[in-house]
C-alpha positions in Angstrom: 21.5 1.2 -32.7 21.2 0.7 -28.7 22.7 3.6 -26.7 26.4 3.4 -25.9 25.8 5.3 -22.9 26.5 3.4 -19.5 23.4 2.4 -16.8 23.6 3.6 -13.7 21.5 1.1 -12.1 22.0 -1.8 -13.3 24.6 -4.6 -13.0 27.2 -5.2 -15.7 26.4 -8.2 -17.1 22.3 -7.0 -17.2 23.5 -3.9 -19.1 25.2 -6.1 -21.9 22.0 -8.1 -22.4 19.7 -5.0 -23.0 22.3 -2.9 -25.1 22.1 -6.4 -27.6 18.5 -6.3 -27.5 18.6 -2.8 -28.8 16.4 -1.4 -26.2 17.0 2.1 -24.8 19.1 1.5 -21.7 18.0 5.3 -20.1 14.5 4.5 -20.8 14.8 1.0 -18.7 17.1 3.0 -16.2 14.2 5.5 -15.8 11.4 3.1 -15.6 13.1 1.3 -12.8 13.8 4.1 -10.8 10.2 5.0 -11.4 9.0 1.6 -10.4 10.9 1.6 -7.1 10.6 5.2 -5.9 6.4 3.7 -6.3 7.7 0.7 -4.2 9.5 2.4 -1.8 6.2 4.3 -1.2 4.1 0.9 -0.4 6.8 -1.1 2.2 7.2 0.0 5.7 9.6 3.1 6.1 12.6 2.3 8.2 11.6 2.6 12.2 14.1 5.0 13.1 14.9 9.2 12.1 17.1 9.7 9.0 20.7 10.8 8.7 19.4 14.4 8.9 16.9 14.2 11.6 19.5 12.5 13.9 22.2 15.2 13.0 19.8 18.4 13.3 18.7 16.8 17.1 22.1 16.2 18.4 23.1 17.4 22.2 25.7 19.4 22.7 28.9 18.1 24.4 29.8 19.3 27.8 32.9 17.6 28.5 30.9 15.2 31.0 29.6 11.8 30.3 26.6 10.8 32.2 24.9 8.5 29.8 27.9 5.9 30.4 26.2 5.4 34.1 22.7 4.5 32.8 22.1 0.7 33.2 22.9 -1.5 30.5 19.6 -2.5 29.5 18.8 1.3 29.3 21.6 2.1 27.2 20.8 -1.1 24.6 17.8 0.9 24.6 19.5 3.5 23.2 21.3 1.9 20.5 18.3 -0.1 19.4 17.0 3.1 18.3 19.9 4.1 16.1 21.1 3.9 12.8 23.2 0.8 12.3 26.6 2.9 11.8 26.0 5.0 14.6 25.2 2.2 17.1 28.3 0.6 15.8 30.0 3.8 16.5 29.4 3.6 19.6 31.9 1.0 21.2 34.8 3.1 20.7 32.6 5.8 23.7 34.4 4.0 26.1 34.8 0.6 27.7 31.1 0.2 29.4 29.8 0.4 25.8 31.9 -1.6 23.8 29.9 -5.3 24.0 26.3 -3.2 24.0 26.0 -3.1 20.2 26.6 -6.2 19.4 24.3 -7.6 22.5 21.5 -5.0 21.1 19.0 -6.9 18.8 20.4 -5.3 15.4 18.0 -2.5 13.4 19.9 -2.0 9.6 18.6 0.1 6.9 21.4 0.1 4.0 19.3 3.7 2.9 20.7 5.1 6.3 24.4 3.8 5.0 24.1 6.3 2.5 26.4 9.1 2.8 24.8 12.0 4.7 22.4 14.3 3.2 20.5 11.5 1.9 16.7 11.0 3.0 13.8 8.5 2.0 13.1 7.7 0.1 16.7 6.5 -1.1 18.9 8.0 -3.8 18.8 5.9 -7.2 22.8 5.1 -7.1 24.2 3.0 -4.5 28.3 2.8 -3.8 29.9 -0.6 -3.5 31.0 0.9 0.1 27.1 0.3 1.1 26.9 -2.8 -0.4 30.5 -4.1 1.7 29.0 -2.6 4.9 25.8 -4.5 4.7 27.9 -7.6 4.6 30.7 -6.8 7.5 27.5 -6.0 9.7 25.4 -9.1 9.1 28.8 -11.3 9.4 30.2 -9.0 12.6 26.5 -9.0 14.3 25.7 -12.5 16.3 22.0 -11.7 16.3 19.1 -11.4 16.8 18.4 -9.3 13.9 14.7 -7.2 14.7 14.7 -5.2 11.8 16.3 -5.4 8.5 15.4 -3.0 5.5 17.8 -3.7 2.1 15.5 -1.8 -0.2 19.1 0.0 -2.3 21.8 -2.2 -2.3 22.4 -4.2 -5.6 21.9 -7.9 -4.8 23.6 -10.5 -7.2 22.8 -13.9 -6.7 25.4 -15.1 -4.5 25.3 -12.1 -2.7 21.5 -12.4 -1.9 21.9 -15.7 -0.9 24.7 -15.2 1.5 22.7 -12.5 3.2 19.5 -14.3 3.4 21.8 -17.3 5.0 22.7 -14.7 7.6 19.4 -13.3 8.2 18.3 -16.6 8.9 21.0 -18.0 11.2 20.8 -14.5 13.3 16.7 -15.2 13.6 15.8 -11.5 11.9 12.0 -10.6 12.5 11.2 -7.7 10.2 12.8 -7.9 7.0 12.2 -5.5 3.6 14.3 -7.0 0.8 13.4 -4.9 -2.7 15.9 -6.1 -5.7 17.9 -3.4 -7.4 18.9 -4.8 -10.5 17.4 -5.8 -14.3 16.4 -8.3 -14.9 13.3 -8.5 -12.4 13.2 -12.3 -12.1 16.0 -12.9 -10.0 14.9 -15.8 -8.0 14.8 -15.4 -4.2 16.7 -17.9 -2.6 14.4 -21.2 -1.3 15.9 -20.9 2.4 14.4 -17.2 2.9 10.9 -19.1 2.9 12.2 -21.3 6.0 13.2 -18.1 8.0 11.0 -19.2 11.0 11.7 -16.1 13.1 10.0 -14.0 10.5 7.0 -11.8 11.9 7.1 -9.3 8.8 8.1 -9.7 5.2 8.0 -7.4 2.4 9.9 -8.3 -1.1 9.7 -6.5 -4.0 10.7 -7.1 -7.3 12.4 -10.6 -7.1 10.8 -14.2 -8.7 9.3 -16.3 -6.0 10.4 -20.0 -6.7 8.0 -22.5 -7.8 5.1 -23.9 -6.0 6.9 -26.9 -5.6 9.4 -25.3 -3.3 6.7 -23.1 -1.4 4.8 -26.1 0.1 8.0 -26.6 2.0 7.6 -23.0 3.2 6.8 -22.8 7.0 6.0 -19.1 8.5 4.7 -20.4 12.2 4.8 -16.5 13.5 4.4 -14.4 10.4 1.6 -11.5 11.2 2.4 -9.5 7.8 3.3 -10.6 4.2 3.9 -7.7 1.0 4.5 -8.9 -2.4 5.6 -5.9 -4.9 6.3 -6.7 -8.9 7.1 -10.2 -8.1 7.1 -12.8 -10.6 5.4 -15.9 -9.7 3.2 -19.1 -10.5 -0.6 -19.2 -10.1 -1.2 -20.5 -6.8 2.1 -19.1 -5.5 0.3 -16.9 -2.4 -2.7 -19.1 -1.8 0.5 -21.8 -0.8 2.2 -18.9 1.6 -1.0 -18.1 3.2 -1.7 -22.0 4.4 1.9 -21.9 5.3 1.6 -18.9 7.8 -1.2 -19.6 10.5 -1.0 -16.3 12.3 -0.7 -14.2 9.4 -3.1 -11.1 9.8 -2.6 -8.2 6.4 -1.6 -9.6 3.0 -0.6 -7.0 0.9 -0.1 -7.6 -3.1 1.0 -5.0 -5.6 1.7 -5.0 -9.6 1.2 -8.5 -10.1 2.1 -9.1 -13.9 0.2 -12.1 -14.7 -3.4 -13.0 -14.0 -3.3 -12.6 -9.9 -5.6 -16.0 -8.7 -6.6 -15.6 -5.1 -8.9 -17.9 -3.3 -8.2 -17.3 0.1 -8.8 -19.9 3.0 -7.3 -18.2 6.1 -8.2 -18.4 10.0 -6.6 -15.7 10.9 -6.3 -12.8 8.0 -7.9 -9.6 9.2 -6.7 -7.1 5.9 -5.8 -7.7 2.4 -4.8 -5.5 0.0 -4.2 -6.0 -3.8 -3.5 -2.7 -6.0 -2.0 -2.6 -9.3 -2.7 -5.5 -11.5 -3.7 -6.2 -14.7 -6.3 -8.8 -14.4 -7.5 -10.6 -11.0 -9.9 -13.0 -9.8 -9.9 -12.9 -6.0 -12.2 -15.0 -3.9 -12.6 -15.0 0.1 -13.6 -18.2 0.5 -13.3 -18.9 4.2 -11.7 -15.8 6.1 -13.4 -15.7 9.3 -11.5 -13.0 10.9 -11.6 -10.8 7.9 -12.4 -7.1 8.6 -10.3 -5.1 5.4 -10.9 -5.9 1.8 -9.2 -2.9 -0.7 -8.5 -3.2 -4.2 -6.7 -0.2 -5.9 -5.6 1.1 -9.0 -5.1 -0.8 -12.1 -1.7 -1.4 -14.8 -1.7 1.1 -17.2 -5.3 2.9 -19.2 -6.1 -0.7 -20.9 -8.8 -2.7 -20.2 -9.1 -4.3 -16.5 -10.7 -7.6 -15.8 -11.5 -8.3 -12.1 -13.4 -11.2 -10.1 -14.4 -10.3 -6.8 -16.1 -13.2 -4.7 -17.4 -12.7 -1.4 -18.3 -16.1 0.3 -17.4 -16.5 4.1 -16.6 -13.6 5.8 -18.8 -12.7 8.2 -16.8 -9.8 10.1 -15.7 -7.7 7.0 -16.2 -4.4 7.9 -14.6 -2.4 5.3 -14.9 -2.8 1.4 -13.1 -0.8 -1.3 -12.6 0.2 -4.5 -15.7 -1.3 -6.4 -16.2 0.3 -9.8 -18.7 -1.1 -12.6 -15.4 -2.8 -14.3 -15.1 -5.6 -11.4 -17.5 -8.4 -11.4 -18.8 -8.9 -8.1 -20.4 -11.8 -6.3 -21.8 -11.6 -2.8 -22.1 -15.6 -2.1 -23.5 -17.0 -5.4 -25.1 -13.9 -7.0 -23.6 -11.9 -9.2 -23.9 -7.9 -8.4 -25.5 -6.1 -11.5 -27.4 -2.9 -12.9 -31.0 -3.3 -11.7 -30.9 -6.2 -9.7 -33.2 -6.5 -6.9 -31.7 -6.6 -2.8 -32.2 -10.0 -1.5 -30.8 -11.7 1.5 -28.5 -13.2 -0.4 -26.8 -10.1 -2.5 -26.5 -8.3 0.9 -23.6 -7.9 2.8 -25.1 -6.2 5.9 -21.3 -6.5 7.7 -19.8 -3.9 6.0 -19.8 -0.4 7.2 -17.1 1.6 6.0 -17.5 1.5 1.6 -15.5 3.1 -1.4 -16.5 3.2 -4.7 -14.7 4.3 -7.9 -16.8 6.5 -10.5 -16.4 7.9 -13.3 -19.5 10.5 -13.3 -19.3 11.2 -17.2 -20.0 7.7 -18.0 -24.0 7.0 -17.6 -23.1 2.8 -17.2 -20.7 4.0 -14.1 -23.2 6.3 -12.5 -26.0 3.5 -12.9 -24.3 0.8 -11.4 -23.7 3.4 -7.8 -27.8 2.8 -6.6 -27.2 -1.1 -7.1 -24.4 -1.1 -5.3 -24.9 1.4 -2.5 -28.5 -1.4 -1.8 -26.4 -4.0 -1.4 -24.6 -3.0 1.7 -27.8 -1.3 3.3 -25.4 -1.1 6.5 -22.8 1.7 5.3 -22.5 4.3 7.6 -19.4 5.5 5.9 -19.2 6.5 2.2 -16.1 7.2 0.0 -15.9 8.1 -3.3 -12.9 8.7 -5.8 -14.1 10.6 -8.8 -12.1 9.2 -11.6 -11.2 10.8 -15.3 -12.7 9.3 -18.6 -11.9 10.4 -22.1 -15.6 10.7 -23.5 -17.8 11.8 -20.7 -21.2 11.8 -21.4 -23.3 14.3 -23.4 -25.9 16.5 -21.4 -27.0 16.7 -18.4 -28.4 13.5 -18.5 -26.5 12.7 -14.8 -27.8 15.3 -12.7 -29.8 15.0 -9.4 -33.2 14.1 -11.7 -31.1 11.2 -12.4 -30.4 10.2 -8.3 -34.0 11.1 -7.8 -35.6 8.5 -10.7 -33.6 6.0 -9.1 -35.8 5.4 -6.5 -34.8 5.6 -2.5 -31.7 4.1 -1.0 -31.8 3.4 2.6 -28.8 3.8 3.8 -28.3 7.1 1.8 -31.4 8.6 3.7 -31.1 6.8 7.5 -27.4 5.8 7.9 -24.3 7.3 6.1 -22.9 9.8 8.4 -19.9 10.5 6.8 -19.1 11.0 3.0 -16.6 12.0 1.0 -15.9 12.7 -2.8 -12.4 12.9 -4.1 -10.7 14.7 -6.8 -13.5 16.8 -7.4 -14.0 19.0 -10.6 -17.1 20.3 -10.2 -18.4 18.3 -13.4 -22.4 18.3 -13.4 -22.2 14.5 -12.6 -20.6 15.2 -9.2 -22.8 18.4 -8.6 -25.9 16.3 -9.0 -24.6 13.6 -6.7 -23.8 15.8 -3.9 -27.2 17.4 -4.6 -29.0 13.9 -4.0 -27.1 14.0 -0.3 -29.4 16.7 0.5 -31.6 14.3 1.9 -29.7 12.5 3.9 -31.0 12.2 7.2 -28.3 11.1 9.3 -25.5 12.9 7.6 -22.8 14.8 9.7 -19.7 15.3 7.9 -19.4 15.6 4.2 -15.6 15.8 3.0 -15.3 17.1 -0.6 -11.5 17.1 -1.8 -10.8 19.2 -4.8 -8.1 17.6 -7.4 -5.4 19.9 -7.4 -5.8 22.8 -9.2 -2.7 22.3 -11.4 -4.4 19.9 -13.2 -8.2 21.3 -13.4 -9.9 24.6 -15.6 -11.2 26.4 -12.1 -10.0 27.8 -9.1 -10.7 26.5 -5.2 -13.1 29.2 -5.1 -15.2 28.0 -7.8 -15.4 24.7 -6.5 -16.4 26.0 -3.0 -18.9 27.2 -4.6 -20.2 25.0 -5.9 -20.0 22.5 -3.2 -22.2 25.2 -0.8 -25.0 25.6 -3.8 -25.1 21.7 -4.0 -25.6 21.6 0.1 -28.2 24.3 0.1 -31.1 23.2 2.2 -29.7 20.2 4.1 -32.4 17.7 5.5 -29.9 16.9 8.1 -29.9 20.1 10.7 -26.3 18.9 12.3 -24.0 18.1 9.0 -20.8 20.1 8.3 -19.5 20.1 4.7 -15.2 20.4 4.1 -13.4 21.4 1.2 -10.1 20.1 0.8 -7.6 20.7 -2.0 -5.1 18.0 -3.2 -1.8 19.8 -3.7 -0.2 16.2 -4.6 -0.3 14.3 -8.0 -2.9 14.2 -10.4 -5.4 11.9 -8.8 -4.0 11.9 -5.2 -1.4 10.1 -3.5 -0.2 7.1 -3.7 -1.8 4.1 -1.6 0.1 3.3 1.4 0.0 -0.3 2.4 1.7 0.4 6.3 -1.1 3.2 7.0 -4.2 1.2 5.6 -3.4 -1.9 7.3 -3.1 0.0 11.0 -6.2 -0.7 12.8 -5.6 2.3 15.2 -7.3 4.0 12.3 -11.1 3.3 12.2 -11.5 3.9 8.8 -8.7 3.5 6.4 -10.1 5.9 3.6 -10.8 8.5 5.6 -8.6 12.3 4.6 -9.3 13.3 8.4 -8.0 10.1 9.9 -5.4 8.8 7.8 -2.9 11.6 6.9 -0.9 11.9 3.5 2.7 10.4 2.8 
């Protein structure tokens, strides 16, 4: 019998629907929450301080007001950077600032129309007072809009489509719009994909409409698309991308079906793609194309992935490979034992990340093959990943590295390295014993997974990182040992922070810091 227990997420109507299909309604309710606070952690935060922060740095009050003198375009400065209901708040200052919020360029985040005390990322329940000041705000403001966040308001379908109507008219720029509600395939309205104005978009959790209705689509000044858990046909993004010709970082996340991808785009520089079940992704003309990173997978089943590499000539960054992709560089296919060529080479890339799992002998084989065919890395990342049955023995130790023959760029470029969620396994010891001999080495980052969730102390695995370094070729490297005192197998992936070209290398623990 389903649970008579009421949602506190969902609408109504949805609520009904589950309760006949005799699912658990609290196990639904958690799953989503779970779902978005993962969401939440992928779309660009809000560009302004929380309700908090804003409180803790308010000036005291002297009696005299000499921000009232300021010049009005100062003081629309001012309000710009504030919370919607405080900018609105402040007409009734006195009479020099009554018309400057509503000739500001509106910034709204319904998380900051939260009652105070509330941070980011927002709190799961959401009052109908939020949801009715969203609306009084996008009717009462006459534009432009520059920002727009709606990532915890429940949306139903009129309402959606009423406030995408608005955020058209009023020319908004940046726009998050995550859906709140079950069901998940609540179709976004056609006329949000005619929003012309648009320079950033990031939805989450909504159905795109058909194909049909995307080749009408038209994104002239569009620089940055997100997709999270969205429902929608095959060729659904290949038909955004044509549609947006100054579109620079495509970000996709938990696609649900088989994600298709064959890209044809002048002017993407980053894509990122994390969280799906099966993929077959193909840069087939991106000219401009510096950032490729694939990420995680859905769930511990099996994951089937098609990575082709055709024209790209400037991609400078490449990330995660592990041994369960199948990777083409042009028309070769990139397997154990084959031979570097001219034509399985991708001499562009620099900056390379590779998923192992160093108890399983097929993983640790495949890391020679594919460390030869970018002979150009200067940069090396690895994330040492879990696996149920590692391998008996010692049979992955530095003999192993050493039988496999020299790789170039191991011994005369990489200067930077780093292994992830280290356990000191003998896999991982033997590895960072083979970077002994690396010539040109200079920093070498080892980050420990957190020691909640492993059998030995920090201490132990210092330890064992200095005995694998002992007698260094290189004369001028410096080894680190970091601890990771977030989840089990680190953080999150952050699609705002590895898209930002002001940092040089998007994997890196001393560039890029934690969310």
């Amino acid at each position: 019998m389903a649970d008579p227990r009421p949602f506190t997420n969902v609408d109504p109507a949805t609520a009904a629907a589950v309760r006949r299909s005799g699912c658990d309604p609290h196990e639904l309710d958690m799953f989503m929450e779970h779902l978005l606070t993962y969401i939440y952690t992928l779309v660009p935060r809000p560009p302004f301080p929380d309700n908090g922060r804003l409180a803790a740095h308010a000036a005291p009050s002297y009696g005299v007001d000499r921000i009232s003198r300021l010049p009005d375009e100062l003081l629309r400065n001012i309000v710009a950077r504030l919370p919607a209901k405080y900018g609105a708040r402040t007409a009734v200052l006195s009479s020099c600032w009554r018309a400057l919020w509503s000739s500001t360029p509106l910034v709204l985040s319904d998380a900051h129309l939260l009652p105070d005390g509330h941070g980011w990322p927002p709190t799961p329940a959401t009052s109908p007072s939020v949801i009715a000041a969203v609306s009084r705000i996008l009717e009462a403001h006459p534009g432009p809009f520059r920002c727009v966040d709606l990532v915890c308001s429940h949306m139903s379908r009129a309402r959606v489509a009423r406030w995408v109507q608005l955020l058209a008219a009023k020319g908004v720029q940046d726009l998050v719009l995550v859906n709140r509600p079950w069901p998940q395939d609540v179709p976004l309205p056609a006329a949000l994909f005619s929003v012309t104005t648009l320079t950033s978009l990031y939805i989450g959790l909504w159905k795109l409409p058909s194909t049909d209705v995307l080749r009408g689509a038209s994104f002239p000044h569009l620089v940055e698309l997100g997709i999270c858990s969205v429902e929608m046909e095959r060729d659904a993004v290949e038909s955004l991308v044509a549609r947006s010709p100054k579109l620079e970082i495509l970000n996709i996340e938990g696609c649900r079906v088989e994600l298709r991808l064959h890209l044809v785009s002048q002017s993407l520089r980053c894509v990122q793609i994390c969280g799906s079940a099966k993929e077959d992704i193909a840069m087939v003309k991106a000219p401009c194309l510096e950032r490729l990173i694939l990420s995680g997978r859905v769930g511990r089943g099996p994951f089937h992935s098609r990575v082709r590499i055709g024209d790209a000539p400037k991609l400078y960054t490449l990330g995660y490979i592990e041994r369960g992709q199948v990777l083409e560089v042009g028309e070769t296919v990139i397997m154990y034992g084959i031979k570097p060529s001219t034509s399985t080479m991708l001499r562009t890339v620099k900056i390379l990340s590779l998923n192992v799992r160093f108890g399983v002998r097929d993983d640790v084989k495949m890391v020679p093959t594919f460390l030869r065919c970018f002979p150009n890395a200067e940069r090396l990342h690895i994330v040492s990943k879990r696996c149920d049955q590692p391998a008996a023995g010692n049979h992955l130790t530095r003999s192993f590295w050493e039988e496999s023959g020299p790789i170039e760029n191991v011994a005369s470029r990489i200067h930077t390295m780093s292994l992830r969620e280290f356990i000191g396994d003998p896999g991982e010891v033997g590895f960072l014993e083979f970077f002994r001999t690396a010539r040109t080495l200079r920093a070498a980052f080892v980050i420990m997974a957190n020691p909640r969730f492993t059998p030995f102390s920090k201490e132990e695995a210092v330890g064992k990182v200095r005995h694998s370094f002992r007698r260094m070729v290189s004369q001028s490297s410096y080894q680190f040992v970091l601890v990771n005192k977030g989840p089990a197998g680190g953080y999150p992936w952050n699609f705002k922070t590895r898209a930002d070209f002001s940092f040089h290398d998007p994997f890196s623990e001393a560039e890029v810091s934690q969310p």
